[in-house]
VEXDREN-2710 file (C-alpha; in Angstrom, 1 decimal):
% VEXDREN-2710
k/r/px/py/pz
1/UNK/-102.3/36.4/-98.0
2/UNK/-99.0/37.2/-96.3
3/UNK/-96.8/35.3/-98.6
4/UNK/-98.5/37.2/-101.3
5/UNK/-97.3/40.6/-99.7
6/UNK/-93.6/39.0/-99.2
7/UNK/-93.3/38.0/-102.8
8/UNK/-94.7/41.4/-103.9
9/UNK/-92.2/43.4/-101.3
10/UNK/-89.6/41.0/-102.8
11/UNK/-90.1/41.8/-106.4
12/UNK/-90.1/45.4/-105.8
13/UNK/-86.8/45.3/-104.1
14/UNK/-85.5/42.7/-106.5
15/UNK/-86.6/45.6/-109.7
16/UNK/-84.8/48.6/-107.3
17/UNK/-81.5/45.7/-107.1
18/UNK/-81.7/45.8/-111.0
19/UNK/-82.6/49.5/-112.0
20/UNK/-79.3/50.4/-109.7
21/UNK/-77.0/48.6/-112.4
22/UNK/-78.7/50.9/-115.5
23/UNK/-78.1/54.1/-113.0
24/UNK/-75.8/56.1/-115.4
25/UNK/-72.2/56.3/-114.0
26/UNK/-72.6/60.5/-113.8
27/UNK/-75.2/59.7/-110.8
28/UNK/-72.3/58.3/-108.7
29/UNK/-69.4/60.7/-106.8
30/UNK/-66.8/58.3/-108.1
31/UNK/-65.7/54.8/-110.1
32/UNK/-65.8/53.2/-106.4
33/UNK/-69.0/54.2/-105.2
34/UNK/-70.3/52.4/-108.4
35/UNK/-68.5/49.7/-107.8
36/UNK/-69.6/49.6/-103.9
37/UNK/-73.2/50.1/-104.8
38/UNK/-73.4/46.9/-108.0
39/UNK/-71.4/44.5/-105.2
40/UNK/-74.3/45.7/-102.7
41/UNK/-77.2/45.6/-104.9
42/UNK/-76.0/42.2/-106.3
43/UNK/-75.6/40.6/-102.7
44/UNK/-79.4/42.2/-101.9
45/UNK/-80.4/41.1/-105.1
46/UNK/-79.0/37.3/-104.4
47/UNK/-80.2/37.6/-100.8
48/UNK/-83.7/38.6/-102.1
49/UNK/-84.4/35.8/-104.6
50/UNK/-83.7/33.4/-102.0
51/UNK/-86.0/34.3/-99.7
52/UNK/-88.6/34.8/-102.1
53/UNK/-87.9/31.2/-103.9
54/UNK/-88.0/29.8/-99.7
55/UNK/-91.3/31.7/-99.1
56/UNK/-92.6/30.3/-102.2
57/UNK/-92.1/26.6/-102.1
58/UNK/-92.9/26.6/-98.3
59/UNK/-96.0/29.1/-98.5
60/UNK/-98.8/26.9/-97.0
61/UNK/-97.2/24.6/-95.4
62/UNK/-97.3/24.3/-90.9
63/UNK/-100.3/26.4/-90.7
64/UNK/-102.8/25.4/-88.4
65/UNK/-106.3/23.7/-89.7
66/UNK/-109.4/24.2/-87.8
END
């Protein structure tokens, strides 16, 4: 169940990563906060798929059996 929760907390921040590059450029103060905020979404974004692609092909695995 918990890697469930991690892929789903994963997806949402991976749909936040990509609704900030359709943000209209009127919602920002300036051309660089833009530009600051897509270079941090993209590295959260990046950051994000990996660890959902590493919880899902190791989800499972080293857990105790009883």
């Amino acid at each position: 169940m918990i890697p469930e929760i991690g892929i789903m907390v994963g997806s949402y921040i991976a749909f936040r990563c990509i609704e900030t590059f359709c943000t209209a450029e009127s919602k920002y103060s300036g051309s660089t906060a833009r530009v600051v905020t897509g270079v941090a979404a993209a590295l959260a974004l990046l950051v994000t798929v990996g660890v959902v692609l590493s919880l899902m092909t190791t989800s499972g695995t080293g857990l105790p059996t009883q």
